[in-house]
DOMIDO-883500 format. One record per residue (C-alpha): residue number from 1; x, y, z. Coordinates in Angstrom, 1 decimal. Layout:
BEGIN
     n       xx       yy       zz
   NUM        X        Y        Z
...
//
This chain:
BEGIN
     n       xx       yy       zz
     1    -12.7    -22.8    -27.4
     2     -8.8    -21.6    -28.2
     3     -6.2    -21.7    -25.8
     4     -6.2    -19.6    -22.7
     5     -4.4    -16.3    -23.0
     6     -0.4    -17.1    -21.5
     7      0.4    -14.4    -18.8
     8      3.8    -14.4    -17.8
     9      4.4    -13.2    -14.1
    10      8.7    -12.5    -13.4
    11      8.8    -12.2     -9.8
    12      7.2    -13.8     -6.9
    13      7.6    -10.5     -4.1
    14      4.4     -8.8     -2.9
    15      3.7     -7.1     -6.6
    16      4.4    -10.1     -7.9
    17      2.2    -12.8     -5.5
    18     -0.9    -10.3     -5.6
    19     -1.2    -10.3     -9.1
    20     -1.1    -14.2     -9.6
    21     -3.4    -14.6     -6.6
    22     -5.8    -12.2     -8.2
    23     -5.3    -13.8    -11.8
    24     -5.9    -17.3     -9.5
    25     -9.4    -19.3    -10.7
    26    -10.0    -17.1    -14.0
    27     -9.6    -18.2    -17.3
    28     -5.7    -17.3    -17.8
    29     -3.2    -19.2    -18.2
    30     -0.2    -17.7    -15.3
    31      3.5    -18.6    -14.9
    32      5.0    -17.2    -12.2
    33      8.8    -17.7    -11.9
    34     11.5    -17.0     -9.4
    35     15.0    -18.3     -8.7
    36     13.5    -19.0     -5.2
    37     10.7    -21.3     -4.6
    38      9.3    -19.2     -2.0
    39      7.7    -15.5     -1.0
    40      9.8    -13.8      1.6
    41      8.0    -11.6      3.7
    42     11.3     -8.9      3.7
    43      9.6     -6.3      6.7
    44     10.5     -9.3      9.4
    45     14.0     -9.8      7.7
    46     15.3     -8.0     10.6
    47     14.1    -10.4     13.0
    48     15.6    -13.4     11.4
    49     19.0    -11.3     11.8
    50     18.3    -10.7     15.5
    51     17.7    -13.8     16.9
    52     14.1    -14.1     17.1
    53     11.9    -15.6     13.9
    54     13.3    -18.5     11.8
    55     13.2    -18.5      8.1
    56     10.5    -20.6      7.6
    57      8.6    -18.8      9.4
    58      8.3    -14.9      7.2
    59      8.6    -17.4      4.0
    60      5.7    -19.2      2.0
    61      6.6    -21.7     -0.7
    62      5.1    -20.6     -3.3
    63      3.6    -23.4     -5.0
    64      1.8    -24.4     -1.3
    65      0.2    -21.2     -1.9
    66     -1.4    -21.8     -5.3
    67     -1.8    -25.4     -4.6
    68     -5.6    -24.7     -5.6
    69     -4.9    -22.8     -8.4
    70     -4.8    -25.1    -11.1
    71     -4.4    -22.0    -14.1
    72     -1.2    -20.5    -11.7
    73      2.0    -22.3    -12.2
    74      5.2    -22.1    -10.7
    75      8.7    -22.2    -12.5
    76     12.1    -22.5    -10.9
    77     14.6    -20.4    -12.6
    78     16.7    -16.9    -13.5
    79     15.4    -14.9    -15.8
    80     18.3    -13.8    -18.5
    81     16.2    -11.6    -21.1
    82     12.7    -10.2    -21.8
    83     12.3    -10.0    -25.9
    84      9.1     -7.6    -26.1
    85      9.2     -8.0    -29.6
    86      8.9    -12.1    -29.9
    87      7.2    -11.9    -26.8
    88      8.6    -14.6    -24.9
    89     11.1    -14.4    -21.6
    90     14.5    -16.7    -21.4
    91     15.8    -18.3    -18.9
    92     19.3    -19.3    -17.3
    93     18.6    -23.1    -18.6
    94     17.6    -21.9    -21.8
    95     13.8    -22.4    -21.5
    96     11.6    -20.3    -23.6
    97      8.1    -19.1    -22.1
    98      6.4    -17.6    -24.7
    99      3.8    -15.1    -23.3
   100      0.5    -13.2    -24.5
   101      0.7    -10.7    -21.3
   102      4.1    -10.5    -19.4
   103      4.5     -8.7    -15.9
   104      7.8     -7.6    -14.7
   105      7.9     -7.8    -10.8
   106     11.9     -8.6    -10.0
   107     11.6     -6.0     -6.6
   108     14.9     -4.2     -5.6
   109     18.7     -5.1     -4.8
   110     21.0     -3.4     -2.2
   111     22.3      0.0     -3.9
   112     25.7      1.3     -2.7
   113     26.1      4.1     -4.3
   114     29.1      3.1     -6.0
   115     31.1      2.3     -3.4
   116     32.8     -1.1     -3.8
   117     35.0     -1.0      0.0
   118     31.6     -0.5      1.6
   119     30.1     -3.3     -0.7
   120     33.4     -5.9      0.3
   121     33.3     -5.0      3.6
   122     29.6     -4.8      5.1
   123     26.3     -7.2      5.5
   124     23.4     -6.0      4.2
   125     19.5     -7.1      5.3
   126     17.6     -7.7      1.6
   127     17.0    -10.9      1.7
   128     16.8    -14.2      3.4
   129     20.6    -15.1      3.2
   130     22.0    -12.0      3.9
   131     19.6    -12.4      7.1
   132     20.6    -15.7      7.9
   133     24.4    -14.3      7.8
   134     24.2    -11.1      9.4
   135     23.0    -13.5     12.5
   136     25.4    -15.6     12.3
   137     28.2    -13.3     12.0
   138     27.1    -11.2     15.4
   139     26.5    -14.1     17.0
   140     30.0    -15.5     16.0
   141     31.3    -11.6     17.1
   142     29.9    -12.3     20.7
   143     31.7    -15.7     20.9
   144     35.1    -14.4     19.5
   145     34.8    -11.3     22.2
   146     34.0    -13.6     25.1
   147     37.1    -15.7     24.5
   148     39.7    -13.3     24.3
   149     42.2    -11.3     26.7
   150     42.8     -8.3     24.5
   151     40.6     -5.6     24.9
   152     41.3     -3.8     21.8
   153     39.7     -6.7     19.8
   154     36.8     -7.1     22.2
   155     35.8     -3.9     22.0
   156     36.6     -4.1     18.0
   157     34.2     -7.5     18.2
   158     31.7     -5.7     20.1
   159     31.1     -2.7     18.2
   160     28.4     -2.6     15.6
   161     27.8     -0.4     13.0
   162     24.6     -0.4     11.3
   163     24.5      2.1      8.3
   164     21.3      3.7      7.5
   165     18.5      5.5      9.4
   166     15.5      4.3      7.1
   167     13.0      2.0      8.5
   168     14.9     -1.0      8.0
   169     18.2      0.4     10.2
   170     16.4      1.7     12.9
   171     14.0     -1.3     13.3
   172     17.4     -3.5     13.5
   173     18.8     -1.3     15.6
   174     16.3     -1.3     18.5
   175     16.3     -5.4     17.9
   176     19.9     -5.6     17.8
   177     19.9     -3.0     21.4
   178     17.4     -5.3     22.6
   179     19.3     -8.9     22.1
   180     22.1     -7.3     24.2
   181     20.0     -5.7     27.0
   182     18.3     -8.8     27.8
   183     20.4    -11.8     26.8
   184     23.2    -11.1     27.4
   185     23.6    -10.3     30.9
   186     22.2    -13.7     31.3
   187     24.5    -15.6     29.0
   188     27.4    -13.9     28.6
   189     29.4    -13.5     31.9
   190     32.6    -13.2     30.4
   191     31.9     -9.0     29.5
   192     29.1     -6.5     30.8
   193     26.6     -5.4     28.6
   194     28.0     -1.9     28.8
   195     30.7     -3.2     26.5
   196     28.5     -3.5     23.1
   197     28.6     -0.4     21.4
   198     25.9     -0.1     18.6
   199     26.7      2.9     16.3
   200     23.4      4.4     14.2
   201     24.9      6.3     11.1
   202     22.3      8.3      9.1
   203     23.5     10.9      6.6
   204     20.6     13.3      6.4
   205     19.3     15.1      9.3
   206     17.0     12.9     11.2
   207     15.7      9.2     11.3
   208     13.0      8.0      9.6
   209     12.5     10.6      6.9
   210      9.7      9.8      5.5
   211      7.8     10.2      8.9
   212      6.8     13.2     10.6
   213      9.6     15.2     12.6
   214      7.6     14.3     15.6
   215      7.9     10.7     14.7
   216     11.1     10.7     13.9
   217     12.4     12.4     17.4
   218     10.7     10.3     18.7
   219     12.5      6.9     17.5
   220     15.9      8.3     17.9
   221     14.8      9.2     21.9
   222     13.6      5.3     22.0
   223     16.8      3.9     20.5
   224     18.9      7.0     22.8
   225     17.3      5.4     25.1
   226     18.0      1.4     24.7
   227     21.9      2.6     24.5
   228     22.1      2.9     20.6
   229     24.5      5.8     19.7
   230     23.0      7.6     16.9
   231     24.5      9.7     14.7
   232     22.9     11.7     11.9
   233     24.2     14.1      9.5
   234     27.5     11.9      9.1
   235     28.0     10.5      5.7
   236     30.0      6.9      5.2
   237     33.2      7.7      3.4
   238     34.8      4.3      3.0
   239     36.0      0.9      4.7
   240     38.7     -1.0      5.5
   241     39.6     -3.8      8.0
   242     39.3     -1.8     11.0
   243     35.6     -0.2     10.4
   244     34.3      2.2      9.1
   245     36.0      5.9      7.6
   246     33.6      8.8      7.6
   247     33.9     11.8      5.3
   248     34.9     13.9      8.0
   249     37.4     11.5      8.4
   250     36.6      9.7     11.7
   251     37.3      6.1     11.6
   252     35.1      4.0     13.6
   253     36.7      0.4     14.6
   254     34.2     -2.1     14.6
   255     34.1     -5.9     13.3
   256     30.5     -5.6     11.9
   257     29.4     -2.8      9.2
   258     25.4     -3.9      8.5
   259     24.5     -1.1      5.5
   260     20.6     -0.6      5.3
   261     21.3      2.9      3.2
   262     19.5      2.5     -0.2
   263     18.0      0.1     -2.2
   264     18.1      0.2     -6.4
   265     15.6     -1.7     -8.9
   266     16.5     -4.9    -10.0
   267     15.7     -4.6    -13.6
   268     15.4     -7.9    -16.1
   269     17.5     -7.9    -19.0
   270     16.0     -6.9    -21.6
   271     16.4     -6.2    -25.3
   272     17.6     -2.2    -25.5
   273     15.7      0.3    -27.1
   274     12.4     -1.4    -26.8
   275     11.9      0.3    -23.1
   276     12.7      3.5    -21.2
   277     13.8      3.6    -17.9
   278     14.0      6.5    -15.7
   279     16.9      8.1    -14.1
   280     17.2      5.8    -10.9
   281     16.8      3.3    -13.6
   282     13.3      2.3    -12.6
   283     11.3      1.2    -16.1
   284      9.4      4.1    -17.3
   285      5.7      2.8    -17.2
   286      2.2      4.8    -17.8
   287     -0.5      5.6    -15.5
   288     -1.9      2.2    -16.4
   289      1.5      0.3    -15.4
   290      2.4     -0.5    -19.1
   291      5.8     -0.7    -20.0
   292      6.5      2.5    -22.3
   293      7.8      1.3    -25.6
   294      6.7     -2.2    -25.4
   295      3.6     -4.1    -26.1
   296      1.7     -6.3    -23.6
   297      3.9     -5.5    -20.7
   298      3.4     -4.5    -17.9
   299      6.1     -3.1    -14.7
   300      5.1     -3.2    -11.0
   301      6.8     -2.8     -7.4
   302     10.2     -1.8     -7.2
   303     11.5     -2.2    -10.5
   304      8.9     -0.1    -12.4
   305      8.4      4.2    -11.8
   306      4.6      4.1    -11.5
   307      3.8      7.9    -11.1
   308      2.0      9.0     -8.1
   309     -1.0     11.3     -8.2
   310      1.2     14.4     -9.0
   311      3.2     12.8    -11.2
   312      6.2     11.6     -9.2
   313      7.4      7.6     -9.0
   314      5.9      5.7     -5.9
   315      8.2      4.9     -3.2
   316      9.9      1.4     -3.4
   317      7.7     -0.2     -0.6
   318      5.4     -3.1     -0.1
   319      2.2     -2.0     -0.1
   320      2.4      0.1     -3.3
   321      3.9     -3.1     -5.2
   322      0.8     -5.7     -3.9
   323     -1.9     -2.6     -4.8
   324     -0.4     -2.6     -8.3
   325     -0.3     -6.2     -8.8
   326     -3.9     -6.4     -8.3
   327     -4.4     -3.7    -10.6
   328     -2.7     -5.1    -13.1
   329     -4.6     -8.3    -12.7
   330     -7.5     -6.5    -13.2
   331     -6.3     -5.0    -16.6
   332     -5.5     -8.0    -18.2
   333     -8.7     -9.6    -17.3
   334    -10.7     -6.5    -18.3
   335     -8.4     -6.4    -21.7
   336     -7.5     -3.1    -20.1
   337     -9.8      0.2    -18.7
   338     -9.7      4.1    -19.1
   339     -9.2      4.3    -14.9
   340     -5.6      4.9    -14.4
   341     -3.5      3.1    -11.3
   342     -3.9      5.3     -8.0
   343     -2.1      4.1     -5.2
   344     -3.8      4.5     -2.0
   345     -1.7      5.0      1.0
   346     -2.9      2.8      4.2
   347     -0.1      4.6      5.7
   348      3.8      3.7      7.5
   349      4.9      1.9     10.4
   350      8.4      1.1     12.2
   351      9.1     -0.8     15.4
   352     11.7      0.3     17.6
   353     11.8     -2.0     20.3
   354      9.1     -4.6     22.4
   355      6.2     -1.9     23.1
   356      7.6      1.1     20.9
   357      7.0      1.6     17.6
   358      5.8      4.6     15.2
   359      2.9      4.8     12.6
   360      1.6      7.7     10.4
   361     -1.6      6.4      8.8
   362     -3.2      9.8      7.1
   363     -3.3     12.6      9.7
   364     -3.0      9.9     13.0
   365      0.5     10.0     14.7
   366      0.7      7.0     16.9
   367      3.6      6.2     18.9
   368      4.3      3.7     22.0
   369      2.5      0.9     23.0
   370     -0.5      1.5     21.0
   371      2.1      2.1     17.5
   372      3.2     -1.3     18.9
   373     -0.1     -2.8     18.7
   374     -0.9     -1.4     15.5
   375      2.5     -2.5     13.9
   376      1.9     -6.1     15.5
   377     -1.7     -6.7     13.6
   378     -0.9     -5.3     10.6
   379      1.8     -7.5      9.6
   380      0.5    -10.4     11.6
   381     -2.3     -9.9      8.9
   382     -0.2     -9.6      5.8
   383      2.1    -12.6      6.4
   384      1.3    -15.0      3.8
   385     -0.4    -18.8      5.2
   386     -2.1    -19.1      8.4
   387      0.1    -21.5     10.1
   388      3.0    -18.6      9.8
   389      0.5    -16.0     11.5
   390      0.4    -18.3     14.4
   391      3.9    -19.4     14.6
   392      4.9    -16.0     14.7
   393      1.9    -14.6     16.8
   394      3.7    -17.3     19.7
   395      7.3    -16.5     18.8
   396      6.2    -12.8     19.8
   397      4.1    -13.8     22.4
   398      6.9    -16.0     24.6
   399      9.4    -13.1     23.9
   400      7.1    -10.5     25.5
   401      6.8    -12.5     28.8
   402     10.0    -14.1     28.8
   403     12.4    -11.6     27.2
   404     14.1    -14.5     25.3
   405     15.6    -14.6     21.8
   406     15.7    -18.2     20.9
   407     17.4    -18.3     17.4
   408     20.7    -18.3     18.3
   409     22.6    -21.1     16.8
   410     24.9    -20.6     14.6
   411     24.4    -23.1     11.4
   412     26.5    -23.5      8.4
   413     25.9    -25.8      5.8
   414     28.7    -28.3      4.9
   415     30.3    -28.1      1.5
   416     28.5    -30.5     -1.0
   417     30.8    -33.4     -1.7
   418     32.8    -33.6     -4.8
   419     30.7    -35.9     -7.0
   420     27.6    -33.9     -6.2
   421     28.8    -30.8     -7.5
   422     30.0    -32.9    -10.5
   423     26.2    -33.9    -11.2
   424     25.0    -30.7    -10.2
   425     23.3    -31.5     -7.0
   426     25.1    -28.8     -5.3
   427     25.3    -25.1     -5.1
   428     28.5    -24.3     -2.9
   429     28.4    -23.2      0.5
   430     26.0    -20.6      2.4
   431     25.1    -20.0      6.0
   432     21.8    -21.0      7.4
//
């Protein structure tokens, strides 16, 4: 018997993790490598920034979750170029993994459009430290504003500006309205509640696009109504030090500037001319997910523009990413099929608060507490590990009786000492 066939997996976000799990126990030989050692579970990133999950509790290390897999490996490291023609992918240390199938899975980055004041100036919610910081920073903003006497700068410090009406903005905004509502009047005696302004900035016409118009009223009326000031049709012109500079040319003081407003695919390097890529710089793949203009490759999630049923790319969310990973699985195993990829669309959920959320799943509209409910199982059931799903279930659980966000220290590591650096044992400073 020859040597198992070498797939190659870049990536290890929800495309990414589904197709090694589904390659898992078959006779394949899978790498699956990742600058982290861990799946983040990004649609409860916002609650890490607001006070109420840990870290460890939306990620799974990733070689605990193979840890029966004895065909799926993991590899630590930065992936620096895909040659489709030798077939092999290089990494940052210089390691060569030479591949028979390779599946490109790297997800998405924050996109700013080309504006580098907005980039300098704002904290964004992609991944786990931008999470981490954005808590620590509001957190720190709350402190500052309780300690001083000027009420320019408190009301500077207590201003919040979140930057995007997509899912991800509004579902931090009602978390972020919620945190002030309830702990603070408890904690913070030094200013009223009334003095935290948080500003929703959403340049199109209404929140939540993708949603029904009936959905989308209805989260702005829920976040109206927990005191967030939203504000659509108003497009983000720049940045400074004092806020935020519309294109109508209002200027908006605040300390914080959170920018949720687009995301762009975070494409490998590759060698040029071997692949397409389409004009939001997705890579150009086929109705079976194969990389046009290369061999034995395969794009997924994010970073690849899998056409939809007429013909248009997939939207840059979860669900299609783990349904194509699975597919793709499939393909390899099969040596490929005439059945092209069709995404099937469970539907789309956002949370605007405890016992408000929306969810279009086909024709049903749900809103309120029974959206709520729905939002709660679903991704109670796709959070990766069991022990997670219950540590979560209970962080949710105390919260809706006792109204408490327990996250709320403010942690940053220590700078490694000098002769650690030296030997490489450290990697510079980051808040935790």
């Amino acid at each position: 018997m020859g040597p198992l066939p070498r797939v190659v997996i870049v990536g290890a976000g929800f495309g990414g993790l589904q197709c090694a799990k589904k390659l898992g126990g078959e006779p394949v030989d899978v790498t699956l490598v990742d600058r982290q050692n861990y799946h983040l579970f990004t649609p409860l990133l916002y609650q890490v920034a607001s006070c109420l999950l840990n870290p460890s509790e939306i990620t799974a290390p990733v070689r605990k979750v193979f840890r029966d897999s004895p065909n799926v490996r993991y590899h630590h490291g930065e992936v620096v170029d895909v040659d489709f023609a030798e077939q092999h992918v290089r990494l940052a240390d210089g390691t060569i993994l030479p591949y028979d199938e390779v599946v490109l899975a790297t997800g998405s980055a924050t996109n700013y459009y080309g504006n580098d004041a907005i980039a300098k100036r704002s904290l964004g919610l992609k991944d786990l430290g931008q999470a981490r910081q954005l808590r620590n920073h509001v957190l720190d903003c709350l402190e500052r504003a309780a300690a001083t006497t000027d009420p320019k700068e408190r009301r500077r410090l207590l201003t919040f500006c979140i930057i995007g009406g997509g899912p991800t903005g509004v579902e931090y905004a009602g978390a972020l309205a919620e945190l002030v509502r309830l702990v603070l009047p408890h904690e913070y005696p030094e200013f009223p509640p009334s003095d935290v302004r948080i500003v929703l900035l959403e340049g199109g016409d209404r929140l939540l696009p993708m949603f029904r118009k009936r959905l989308s009223g209805y989260a702005r009326r829920e976040l109206e109504r927990l005191g967030v000031d939203v504000r659509t049709d108003t497009l983000v012109a720049s940045a400074d030090g004092n806020g935020v500079i519309t294109r109508d040319g209002t200027e908006l003081v605040t300390a914080t500037i959170v920018w949720t407003a687009g995301v762009q695919p975070a494409v490998v390097p590759h060698h040029p001319g071997l692949t397409r890529t389409t004009r939001h710089d997705r890579l150009a793949v086929d109705d079976h997910l194969r990389i046009l203009g290369a061999r034995h490759a395969w794009g997924i999630g994010d970073v690849a523009a899998a056409p939809d049923r007429h013909g248009k790319p997939l939207p840059m969310l979860s669900p299609p990413a783990m349904q194509a990973g699975r597919y793709v699985a499939r393909q390899i195993l099969r040596g490929g099929s005439r059945r092209p990829f069709h995404y099937w669309s469970k539907g789309t959920m956002a949370t605007i608060g405890r016992r408000a959320a929306v969810a279009q799943i086909g024709p049903i509209q749900l809103t309120g507490l029974i959206g709520w409910l729905a939002w709660l199982v679903v991704h109670l059931y796709y959070l990766i590990g069991f022990d997670n799903r219950l540590r979560v279930m209970m962080r949710w659980a105390w919260y809706y009786l006792r109204l408490d966000r327990p996250v709320r220290s403010i942690l940053r590591a220590d700078p490694p000492r000098a002769e650690w650096t030296e030997r490489g044992m450290g990697t510079g400073t980051h808040a935790l």
